[in-house]
mmCIF file of the N, C-alpha and C atoms, coordinates in Angstrom:
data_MODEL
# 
_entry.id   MODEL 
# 
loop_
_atom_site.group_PDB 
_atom_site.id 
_atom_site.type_symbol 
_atom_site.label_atom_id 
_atom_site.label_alt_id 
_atom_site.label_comp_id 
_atom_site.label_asym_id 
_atom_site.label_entity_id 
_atom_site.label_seq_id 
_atom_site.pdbx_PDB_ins_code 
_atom_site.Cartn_x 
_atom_site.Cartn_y 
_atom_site.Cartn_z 
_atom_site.occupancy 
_atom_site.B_iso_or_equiv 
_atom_site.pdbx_formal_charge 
_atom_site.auth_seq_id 
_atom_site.auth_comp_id 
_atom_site.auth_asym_id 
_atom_site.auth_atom_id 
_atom_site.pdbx_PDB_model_num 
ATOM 1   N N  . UNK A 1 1  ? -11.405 -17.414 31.720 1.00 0.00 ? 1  UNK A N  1 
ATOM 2   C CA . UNK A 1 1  ? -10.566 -17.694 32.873 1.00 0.00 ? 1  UNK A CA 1 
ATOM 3   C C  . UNK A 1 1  ? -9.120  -17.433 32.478 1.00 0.00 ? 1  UNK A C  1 
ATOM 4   N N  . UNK A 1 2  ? -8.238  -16.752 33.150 1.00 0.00 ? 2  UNK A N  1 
ATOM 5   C CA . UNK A 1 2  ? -7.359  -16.407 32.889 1.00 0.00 ? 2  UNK A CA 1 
ATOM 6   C C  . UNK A 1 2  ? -5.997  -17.731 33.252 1.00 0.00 ? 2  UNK A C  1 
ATOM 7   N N  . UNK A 1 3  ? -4.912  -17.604 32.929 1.00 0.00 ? 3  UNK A N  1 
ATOM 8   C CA . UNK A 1 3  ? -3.830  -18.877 33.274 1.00 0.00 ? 3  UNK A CA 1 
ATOM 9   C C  . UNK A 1 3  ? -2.452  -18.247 33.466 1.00 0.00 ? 3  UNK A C  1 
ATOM 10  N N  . UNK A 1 4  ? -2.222  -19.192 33.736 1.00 0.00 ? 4  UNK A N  1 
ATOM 11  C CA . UNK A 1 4  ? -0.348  -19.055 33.897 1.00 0.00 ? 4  UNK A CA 1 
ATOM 12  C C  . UNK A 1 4  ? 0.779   -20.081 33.588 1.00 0.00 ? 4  UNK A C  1 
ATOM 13  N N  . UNK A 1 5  ? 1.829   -19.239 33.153 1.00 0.00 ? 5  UNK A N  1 
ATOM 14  C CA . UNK A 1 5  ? 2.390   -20.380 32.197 1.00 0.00 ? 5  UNK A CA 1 
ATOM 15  C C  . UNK A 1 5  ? 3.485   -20.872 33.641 1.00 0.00 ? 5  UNK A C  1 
ATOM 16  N N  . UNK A 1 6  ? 3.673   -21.982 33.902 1.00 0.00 ? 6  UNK A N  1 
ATOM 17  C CA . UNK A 1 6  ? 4.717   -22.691 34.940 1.00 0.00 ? 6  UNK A CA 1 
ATOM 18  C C  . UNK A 1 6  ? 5.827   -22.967 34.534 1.00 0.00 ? 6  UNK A C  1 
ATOM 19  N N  . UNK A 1 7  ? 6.703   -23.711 35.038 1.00 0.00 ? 7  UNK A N  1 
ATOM 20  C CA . UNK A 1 7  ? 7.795   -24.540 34.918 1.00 0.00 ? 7  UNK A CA 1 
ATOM 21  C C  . UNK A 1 7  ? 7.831   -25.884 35.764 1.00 0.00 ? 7  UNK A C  1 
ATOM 22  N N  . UNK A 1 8  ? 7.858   -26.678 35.407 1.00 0.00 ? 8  UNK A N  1 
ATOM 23  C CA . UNK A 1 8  ? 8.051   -27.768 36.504 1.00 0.00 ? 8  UNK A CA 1 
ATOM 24  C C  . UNK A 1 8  ? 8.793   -28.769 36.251 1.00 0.00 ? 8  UNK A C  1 
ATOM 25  N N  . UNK A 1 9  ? 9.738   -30.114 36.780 1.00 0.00 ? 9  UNK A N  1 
ATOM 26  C CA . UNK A 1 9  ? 10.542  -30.516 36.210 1.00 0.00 ? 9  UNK A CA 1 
ATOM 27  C C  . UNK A 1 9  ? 10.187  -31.927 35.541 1.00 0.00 ? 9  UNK A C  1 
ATOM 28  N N  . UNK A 1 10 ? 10.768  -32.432 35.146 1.00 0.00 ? 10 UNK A N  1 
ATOM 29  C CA . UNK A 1 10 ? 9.953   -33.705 34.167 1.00 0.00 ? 10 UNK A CA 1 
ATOM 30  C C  . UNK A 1 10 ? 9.251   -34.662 34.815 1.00 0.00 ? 10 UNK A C  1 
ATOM 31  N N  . UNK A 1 11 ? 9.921   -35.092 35.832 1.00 0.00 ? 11 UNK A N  1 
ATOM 32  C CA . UNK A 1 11 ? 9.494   -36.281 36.878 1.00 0.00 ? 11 UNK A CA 1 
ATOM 33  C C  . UNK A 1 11 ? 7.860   -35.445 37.139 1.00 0.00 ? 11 UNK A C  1 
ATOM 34  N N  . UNK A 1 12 ? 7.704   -34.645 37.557 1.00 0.00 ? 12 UNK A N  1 
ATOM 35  C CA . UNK A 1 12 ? 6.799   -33.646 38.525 1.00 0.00 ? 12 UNK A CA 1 
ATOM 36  C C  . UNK A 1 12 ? 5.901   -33.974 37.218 1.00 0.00 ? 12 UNK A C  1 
ATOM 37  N N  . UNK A 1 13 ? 6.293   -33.208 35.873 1.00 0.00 ? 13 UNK A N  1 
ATOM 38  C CA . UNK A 1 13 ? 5.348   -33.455 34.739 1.00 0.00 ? 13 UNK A CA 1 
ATOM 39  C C  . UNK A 1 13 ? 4.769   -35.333 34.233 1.00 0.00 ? 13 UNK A C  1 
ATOM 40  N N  . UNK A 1 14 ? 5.596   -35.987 34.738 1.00 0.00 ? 14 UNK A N  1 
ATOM 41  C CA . UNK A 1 14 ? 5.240   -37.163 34.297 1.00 0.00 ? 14 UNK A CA 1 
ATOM 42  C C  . UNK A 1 14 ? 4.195   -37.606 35.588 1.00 0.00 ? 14 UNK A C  1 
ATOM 43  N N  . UNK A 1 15 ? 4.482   -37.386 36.654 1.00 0.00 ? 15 UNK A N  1 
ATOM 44  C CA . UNK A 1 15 ? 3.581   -37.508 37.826 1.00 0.00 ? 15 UNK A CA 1 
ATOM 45  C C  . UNK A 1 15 ? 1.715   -36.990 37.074 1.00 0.00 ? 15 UNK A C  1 
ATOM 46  N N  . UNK A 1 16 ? 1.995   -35.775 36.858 1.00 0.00 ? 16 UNK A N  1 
ATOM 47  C CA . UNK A 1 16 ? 0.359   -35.405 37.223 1.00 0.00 ? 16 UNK A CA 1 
ATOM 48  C C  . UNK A 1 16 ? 0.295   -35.792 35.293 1.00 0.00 ? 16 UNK A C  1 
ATOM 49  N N  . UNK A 1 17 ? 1.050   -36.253 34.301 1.00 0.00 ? 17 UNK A N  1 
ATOM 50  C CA . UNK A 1 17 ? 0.012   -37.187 33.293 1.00 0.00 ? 17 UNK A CA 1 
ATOM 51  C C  . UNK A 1 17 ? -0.236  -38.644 33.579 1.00 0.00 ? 17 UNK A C  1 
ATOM 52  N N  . UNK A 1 18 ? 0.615   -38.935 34.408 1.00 0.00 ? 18 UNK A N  1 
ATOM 53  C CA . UNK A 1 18 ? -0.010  -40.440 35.399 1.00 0.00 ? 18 UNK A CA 1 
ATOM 54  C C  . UNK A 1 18 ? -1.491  -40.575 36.119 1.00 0.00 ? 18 UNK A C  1 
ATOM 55  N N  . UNK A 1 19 ? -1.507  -38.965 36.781 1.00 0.00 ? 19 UNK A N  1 
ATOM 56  C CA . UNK A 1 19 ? -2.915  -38.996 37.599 1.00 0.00 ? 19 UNK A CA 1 
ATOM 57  C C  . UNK A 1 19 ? -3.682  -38.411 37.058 1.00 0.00 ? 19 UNK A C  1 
ATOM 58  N N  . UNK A 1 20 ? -3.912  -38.252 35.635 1.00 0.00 ? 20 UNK A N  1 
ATOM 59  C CA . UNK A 1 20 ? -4.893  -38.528 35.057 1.00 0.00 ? 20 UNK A CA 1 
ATOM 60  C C  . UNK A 1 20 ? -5.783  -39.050 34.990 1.00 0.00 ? 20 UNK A C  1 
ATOM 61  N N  . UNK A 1 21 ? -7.796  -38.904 35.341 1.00 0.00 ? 21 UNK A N  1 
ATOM 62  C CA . UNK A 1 21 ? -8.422  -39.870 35.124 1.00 0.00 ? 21 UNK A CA 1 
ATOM 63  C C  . UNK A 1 21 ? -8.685  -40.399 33.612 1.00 0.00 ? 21 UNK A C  1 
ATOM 64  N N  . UNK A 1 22 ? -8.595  -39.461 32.751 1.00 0.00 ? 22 UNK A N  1 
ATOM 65  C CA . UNK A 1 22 ? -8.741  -39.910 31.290 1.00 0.00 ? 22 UNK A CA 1 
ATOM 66  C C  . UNK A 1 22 ? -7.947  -39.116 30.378 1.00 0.00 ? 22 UNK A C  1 
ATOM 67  N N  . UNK A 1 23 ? -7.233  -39.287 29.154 1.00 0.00 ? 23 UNK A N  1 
ATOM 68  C CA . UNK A 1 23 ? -6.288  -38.206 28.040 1.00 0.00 ? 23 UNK A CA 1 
ATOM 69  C C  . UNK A 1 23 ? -6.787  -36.857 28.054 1.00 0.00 ? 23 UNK A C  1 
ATOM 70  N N  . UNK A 1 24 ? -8.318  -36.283 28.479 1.00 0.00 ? 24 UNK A N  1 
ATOM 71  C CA . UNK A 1 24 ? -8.618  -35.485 28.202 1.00 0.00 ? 24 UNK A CA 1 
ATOM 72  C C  . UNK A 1 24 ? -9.218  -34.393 29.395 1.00 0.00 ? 24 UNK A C  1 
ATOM 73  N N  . UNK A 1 25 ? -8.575  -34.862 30.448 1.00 0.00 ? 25 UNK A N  1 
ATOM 74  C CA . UNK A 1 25 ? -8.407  -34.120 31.439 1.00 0.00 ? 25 UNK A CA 1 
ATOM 75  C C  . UNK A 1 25 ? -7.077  -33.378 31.553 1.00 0.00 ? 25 UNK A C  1 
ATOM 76  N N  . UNK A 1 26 ? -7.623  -31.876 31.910 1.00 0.00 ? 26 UNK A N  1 
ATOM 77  C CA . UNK A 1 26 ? -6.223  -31.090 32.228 1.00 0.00 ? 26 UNK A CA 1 
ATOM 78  C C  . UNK A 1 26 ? -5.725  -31.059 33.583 1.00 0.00 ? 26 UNK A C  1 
ATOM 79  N N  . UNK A 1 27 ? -4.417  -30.443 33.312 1.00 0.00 ? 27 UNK A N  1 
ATOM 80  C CA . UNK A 1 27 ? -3.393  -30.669 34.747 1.00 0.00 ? 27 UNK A CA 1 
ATOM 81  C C  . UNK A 1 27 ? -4.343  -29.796 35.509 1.00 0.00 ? 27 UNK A C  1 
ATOM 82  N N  . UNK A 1 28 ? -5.042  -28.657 35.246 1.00 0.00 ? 28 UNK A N  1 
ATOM 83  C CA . UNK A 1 28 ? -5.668  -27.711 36.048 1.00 0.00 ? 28 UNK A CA 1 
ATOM 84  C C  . UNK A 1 28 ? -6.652  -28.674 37.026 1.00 0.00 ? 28 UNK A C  1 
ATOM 85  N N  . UNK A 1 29 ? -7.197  -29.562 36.109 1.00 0.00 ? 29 UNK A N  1 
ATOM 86  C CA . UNK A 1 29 ? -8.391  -30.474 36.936 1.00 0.00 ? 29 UNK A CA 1 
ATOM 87  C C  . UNK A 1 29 ? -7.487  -31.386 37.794 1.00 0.00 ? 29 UNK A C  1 
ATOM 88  N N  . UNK A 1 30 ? -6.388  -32.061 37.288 1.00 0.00 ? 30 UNK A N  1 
ATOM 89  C CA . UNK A 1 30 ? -5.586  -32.832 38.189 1.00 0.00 ? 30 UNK A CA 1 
ATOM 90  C C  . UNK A 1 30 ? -5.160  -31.884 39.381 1.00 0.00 ? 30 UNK A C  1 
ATOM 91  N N  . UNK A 1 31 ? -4.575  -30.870 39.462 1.00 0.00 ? 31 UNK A N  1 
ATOM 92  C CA . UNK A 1 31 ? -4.085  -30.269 40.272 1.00 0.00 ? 31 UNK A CA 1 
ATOM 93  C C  . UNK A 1 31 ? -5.604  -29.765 41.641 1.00 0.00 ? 31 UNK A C  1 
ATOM 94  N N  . UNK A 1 32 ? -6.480  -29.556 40.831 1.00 0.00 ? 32 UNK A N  1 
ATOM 95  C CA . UNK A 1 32 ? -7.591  -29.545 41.447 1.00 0.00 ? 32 UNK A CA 1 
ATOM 96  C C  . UNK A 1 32 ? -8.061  -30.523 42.745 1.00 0.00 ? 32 UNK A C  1 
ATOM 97  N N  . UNK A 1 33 ? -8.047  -31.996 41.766 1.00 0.00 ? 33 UNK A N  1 
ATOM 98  C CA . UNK A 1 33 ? -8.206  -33.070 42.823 1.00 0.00 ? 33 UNK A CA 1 
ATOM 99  C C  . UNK A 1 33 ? -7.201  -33.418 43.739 1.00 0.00 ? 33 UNK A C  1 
ATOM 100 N N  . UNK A 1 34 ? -6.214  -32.794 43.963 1.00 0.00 ? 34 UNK A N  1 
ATOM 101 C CA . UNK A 1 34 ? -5.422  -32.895 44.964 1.00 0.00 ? 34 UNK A CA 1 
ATOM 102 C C  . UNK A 1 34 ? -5.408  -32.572 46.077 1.00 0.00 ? 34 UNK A C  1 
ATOM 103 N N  . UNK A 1 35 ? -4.911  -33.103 47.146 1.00 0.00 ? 35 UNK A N  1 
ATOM 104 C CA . UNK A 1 35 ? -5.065  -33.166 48.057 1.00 0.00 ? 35 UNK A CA 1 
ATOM 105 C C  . UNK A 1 35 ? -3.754  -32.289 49.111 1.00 0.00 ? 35 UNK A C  1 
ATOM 106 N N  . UNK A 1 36 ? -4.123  -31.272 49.419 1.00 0.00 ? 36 UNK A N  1 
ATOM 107 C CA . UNK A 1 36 ? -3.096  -30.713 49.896 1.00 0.00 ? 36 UNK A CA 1 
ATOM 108 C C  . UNK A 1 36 ? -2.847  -30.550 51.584 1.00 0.00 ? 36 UNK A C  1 
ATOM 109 N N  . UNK A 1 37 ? -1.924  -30.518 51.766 1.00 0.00 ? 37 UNK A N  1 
ATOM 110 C CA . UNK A 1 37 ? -1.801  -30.078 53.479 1.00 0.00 ? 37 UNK A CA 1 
ATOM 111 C C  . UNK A 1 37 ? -1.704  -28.751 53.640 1.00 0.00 ? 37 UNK A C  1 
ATOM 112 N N  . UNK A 1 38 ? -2.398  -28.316 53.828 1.00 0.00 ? 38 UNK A N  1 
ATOM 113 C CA . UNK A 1 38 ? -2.556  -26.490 54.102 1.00 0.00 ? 38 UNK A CA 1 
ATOM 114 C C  . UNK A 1 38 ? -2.618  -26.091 55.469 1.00 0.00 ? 38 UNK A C  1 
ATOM 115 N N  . UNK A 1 39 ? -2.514  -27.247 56.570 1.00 0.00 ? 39 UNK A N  1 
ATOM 116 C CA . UNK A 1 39 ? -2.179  -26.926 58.259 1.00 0.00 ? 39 UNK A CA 1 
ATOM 117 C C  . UNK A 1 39 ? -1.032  -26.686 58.139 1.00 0.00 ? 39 UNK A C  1 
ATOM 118 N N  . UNK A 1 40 ? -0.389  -25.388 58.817 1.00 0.00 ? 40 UNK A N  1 
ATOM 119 C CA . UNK A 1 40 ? 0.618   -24.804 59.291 1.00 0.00 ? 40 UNK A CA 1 
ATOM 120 C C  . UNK A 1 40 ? 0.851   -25.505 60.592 1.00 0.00 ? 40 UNK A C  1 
ATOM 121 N N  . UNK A 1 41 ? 1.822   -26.073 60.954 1.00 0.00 ? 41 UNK A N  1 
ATOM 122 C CA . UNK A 1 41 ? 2.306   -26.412 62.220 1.00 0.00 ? 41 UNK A CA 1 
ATOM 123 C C  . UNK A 1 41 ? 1.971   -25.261 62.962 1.00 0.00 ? 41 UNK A C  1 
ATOM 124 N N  . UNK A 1 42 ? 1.887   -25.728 64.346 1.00 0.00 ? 42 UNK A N  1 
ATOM 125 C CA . UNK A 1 42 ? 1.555   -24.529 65.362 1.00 0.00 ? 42 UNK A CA 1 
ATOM 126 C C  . UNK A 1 42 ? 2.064   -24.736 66.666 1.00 0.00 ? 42 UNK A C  1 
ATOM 127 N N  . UNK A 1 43 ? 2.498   -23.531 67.773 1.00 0.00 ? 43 UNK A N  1 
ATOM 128 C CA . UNK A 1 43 ? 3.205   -24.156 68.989 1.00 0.00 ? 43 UNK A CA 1 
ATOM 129 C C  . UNK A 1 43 ? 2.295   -25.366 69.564 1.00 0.00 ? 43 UNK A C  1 
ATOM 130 N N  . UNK A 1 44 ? 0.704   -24.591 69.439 1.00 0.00 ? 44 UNK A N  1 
ATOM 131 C CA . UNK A 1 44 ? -0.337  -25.514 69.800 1.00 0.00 ? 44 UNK A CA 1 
ATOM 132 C C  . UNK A 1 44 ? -0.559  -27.304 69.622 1.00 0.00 ? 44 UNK A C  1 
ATOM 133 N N  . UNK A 1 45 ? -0.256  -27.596 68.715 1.00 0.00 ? 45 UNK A N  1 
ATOM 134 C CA . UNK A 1 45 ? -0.147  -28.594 68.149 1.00 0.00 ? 45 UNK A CA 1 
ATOM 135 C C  . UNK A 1 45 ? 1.203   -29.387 68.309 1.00 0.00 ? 45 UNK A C  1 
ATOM 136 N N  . UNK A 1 46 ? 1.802   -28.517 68.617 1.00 0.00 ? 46 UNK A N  1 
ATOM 137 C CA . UNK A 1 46 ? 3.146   -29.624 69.217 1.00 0.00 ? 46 UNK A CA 1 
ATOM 138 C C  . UNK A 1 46 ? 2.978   -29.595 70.835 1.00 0.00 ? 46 UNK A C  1 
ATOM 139 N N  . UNK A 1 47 ? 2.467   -28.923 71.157 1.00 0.00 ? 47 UNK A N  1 
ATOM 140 C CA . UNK A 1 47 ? 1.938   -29.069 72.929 1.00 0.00 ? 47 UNK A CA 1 
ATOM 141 C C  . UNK A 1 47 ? 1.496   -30.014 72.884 1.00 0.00 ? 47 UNK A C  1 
ATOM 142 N N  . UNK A 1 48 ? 0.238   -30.482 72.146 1.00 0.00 ? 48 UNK A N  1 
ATOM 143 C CA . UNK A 1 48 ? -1.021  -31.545 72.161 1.00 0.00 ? 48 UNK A CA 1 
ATOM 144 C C  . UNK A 1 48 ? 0.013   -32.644 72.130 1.00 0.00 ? 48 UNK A C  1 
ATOM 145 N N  . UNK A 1 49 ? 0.953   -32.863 71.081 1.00 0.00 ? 49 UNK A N  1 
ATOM 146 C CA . UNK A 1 49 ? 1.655   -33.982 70.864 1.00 0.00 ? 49 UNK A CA 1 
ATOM 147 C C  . UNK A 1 49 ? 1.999   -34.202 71.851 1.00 0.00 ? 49 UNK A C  1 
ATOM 148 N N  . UNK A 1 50 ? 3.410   -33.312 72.581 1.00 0.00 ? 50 UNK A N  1 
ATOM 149 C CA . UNK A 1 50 ? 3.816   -33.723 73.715 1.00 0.00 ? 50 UNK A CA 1 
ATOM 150 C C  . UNK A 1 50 ? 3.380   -34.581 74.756 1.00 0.00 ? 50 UNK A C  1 
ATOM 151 N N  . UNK A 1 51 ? 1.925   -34.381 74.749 1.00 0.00 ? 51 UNK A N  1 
ATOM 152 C CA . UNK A 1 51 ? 1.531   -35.165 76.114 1.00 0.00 ? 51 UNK A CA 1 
ATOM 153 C C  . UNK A 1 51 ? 1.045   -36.322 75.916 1.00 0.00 ? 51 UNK A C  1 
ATOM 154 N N  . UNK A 1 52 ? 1.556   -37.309 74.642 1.00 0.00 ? 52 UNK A N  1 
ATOM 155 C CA . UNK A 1 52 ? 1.793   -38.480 74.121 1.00 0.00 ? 52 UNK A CA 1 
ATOM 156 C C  . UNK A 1 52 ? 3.134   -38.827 74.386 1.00 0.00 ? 52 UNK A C  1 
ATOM 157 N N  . UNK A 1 53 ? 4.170   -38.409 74.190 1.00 0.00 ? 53 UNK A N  1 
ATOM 158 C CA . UNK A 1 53 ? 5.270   -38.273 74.078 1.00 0.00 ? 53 UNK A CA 1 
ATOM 159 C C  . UNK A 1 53 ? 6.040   -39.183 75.133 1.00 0.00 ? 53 UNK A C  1 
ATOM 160 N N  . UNK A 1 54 ? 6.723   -40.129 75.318 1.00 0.00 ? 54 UNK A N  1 
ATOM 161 C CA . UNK A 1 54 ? 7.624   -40.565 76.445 1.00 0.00 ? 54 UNK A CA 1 
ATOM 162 C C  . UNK A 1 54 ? 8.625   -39.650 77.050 1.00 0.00 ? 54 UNK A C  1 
ATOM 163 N N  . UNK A 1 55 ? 8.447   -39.818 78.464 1.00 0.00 ? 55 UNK A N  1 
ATOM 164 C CA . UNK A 1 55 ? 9.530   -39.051 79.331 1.00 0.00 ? 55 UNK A CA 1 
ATOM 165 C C  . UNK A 1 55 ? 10.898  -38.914 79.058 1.00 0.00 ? 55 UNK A C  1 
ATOM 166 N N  . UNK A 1 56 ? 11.631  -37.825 78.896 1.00 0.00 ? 56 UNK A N  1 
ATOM 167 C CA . UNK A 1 56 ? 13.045  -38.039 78.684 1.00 0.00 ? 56 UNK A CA 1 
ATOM 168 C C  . UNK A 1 56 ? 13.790  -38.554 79.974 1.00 0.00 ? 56 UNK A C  1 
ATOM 169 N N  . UNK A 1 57 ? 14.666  -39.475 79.653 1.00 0.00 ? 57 UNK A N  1 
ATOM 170 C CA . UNK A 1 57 ? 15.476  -40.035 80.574 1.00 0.00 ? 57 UNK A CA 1 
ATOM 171 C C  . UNK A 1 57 ? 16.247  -39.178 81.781 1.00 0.00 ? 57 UNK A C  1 
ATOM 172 N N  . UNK A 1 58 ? 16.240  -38.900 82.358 1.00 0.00 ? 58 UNK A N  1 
ATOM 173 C CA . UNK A 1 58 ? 17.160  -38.364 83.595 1.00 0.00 ? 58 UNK A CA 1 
ATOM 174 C C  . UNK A 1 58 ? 18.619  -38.315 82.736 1.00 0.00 ? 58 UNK A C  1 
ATOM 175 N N  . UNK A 1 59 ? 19.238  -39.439 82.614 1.00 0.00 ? 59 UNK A N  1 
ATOM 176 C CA . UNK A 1 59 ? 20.545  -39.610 81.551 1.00 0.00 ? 59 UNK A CA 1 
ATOM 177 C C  . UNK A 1 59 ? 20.911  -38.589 80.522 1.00 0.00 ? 59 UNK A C  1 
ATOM 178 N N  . UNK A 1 60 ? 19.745  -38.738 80.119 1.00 0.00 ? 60 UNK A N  1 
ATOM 179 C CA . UNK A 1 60 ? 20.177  -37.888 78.642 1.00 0.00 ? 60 UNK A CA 1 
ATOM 180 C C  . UNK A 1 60 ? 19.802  -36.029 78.933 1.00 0.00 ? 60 UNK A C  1 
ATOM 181 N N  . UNK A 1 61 ? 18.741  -35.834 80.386 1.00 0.00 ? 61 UNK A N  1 
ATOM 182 C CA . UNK A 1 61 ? 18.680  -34.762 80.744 1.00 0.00 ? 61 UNK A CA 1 
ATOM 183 C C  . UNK A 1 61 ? 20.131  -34.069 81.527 1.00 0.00 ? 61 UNK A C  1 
ATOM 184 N N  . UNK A 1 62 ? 20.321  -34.980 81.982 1.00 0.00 ? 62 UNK A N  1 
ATOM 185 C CA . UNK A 1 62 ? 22.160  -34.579 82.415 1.00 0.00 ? 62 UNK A CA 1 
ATOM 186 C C  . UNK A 1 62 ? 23.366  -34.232 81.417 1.00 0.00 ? 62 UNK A C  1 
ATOM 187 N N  . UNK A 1 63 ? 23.177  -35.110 80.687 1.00 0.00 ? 63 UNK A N  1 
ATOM 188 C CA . UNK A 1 63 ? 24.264  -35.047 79.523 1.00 0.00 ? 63 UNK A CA 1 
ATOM 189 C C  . UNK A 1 63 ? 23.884  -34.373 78.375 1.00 0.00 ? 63 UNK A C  1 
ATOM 190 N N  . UNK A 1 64 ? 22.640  -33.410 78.021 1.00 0.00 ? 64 UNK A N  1 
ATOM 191 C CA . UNK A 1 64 ? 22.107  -32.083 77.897 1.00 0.00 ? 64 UNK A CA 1 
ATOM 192 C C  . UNK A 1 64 ? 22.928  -30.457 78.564 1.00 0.00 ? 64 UNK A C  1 
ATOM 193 N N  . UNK A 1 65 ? 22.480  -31.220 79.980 1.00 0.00 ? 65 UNK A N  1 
ATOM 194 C CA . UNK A 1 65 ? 23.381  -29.856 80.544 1.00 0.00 ? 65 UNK A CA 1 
ATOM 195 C C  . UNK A 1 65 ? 24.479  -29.977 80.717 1.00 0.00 ? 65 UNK A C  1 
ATOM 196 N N  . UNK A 1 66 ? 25.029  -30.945 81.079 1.00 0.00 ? 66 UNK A N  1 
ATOM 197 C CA . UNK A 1 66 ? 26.706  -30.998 80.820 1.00 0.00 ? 66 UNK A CA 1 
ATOM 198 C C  . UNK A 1 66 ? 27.469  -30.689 79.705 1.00 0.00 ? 66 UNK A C  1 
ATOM 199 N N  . UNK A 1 67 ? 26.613  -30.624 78.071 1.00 0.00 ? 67 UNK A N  1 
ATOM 200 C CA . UNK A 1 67 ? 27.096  -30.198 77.019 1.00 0.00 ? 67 UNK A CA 1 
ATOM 201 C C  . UNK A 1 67 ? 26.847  -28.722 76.647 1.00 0.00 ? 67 UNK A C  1 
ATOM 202 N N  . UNK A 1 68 ? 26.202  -28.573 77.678 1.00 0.00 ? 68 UNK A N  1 
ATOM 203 C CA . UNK A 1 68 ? 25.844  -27.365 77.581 1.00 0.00 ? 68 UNK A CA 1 
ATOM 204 C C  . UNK A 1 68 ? 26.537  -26.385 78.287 1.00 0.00 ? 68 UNK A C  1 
ATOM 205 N N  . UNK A 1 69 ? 27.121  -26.647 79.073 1.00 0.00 ? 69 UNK A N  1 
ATOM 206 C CA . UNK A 1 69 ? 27.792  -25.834 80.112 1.00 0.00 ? 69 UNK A CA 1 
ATOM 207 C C  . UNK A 1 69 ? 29.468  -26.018 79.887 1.00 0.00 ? 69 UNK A C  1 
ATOM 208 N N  . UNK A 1 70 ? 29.697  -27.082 79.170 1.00 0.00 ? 70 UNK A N  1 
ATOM 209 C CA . UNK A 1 70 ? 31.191  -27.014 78.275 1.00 0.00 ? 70 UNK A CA 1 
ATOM 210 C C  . UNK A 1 70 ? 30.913  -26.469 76.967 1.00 0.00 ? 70 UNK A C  1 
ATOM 211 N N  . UNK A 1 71 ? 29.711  -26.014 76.191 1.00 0.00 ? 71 UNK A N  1 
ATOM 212 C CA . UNK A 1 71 ? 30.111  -25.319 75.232 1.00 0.00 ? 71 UNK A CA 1 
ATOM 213 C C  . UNK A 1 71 ? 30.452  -23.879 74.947 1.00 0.00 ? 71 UNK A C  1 
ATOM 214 N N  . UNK A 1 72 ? 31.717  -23.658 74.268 1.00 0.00 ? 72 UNK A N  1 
ATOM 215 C CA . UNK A 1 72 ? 32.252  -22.433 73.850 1.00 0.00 ? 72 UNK A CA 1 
ATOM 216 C C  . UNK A 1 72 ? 31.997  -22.631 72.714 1.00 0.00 ? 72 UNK A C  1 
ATOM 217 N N  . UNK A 1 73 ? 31.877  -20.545 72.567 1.00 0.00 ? 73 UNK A N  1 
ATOM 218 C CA . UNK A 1 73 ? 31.847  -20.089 71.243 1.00 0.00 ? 73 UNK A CA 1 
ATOM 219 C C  . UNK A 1 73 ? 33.502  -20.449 70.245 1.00 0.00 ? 73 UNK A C  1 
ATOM 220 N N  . UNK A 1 74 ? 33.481  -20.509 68.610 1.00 0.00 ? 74 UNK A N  1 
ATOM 221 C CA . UNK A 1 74 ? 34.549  -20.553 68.437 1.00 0.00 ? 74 UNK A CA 1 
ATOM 222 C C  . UNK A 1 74 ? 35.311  -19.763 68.317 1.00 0.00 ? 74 UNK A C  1 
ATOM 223 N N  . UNK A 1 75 ? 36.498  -19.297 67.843 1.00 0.00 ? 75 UNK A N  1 
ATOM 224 C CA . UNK A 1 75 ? 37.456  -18.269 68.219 1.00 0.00 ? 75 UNK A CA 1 
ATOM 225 C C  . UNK A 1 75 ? 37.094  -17.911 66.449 1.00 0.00 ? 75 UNK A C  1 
ATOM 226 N N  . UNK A 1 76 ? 36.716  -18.277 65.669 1.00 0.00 ? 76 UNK A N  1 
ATOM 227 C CA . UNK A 1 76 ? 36.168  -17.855 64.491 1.00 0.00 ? 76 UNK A CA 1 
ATOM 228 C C  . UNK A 1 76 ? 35.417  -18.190 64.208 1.00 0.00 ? 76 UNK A C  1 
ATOM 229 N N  . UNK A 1 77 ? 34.055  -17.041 63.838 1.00 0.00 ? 77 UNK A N  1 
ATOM 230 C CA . UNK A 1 77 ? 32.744  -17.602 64.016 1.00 0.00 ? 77 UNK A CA 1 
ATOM 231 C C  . UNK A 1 77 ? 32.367  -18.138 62.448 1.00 0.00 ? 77 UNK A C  1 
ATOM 232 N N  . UNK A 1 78 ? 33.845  -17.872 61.191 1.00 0.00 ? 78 UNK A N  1 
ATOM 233 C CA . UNK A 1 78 ? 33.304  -18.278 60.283 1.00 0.00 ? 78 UNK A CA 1 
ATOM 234 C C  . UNK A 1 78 ? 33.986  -19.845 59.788 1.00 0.00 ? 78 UNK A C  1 
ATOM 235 N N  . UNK A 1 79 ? 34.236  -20.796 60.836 1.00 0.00 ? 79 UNK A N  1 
ATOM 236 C CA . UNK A 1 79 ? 35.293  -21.879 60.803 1.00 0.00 ? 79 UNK A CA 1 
ATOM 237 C C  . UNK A 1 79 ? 33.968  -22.362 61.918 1.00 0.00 ? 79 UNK A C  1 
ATOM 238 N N  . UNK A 1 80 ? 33.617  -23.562 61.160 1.00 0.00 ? 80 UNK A N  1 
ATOM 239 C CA . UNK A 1 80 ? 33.020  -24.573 62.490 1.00 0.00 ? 80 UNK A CA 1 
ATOM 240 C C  . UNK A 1 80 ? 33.847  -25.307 63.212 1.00 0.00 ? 80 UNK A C  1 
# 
C-alpha cells in the first residue's frame, strides 16, 4: 500500500493520538474511523429548510428595501 507524507499542526497531531483506541493503532486507522460530512450543501436543501423557517417581518422587509434603494456605489471602489 502506498502513503503520503502530511503536515499537520500540533494540536491536530495531539487530537488523533488522543483518539486512539490502543498505542498501536495508526493515524491511518484513526483517520479511517472518522466520521466525516461529505454532504455538499445544495440549493435543494436550503429550500427544504425554508419551509421551517419563520416569516420575515413586514418591518424588516421594508427596511431591506429602503437600504436598498439609498445604496450607492463608492466613488472609490478600492476605499470602503
Amino acid at each position: 500500500m502506498s502513503s503520503k507524507n502530511i503536515s499537520i499542526t500540533e494540536d491536530a497531531y495531539a487530537r488523533l493520538r488522543r483518539a486512539r483506541k490502543h498505542p498501536g493503532e495508526s493515524f491511518s486507522q484513526v483517520i479511517r474511523r472518522g466520521k466525516w460530512d461529505t454532504d455538499a450543501p445544495t440549493a435543494q436543501g436550503w429550500l427544504s429548510n425554508m419551509d421551517s423557517a419563520p416569516p420575515v417581518e413586514e418591518s424588516v422587509l421594508e427596511a431591506l428595501e429602503r437600504d436598498q434603494q439609498n445604496d450607492t456605489a463608492p466613488k472609490d471602489k478600492w476605499i470602503s
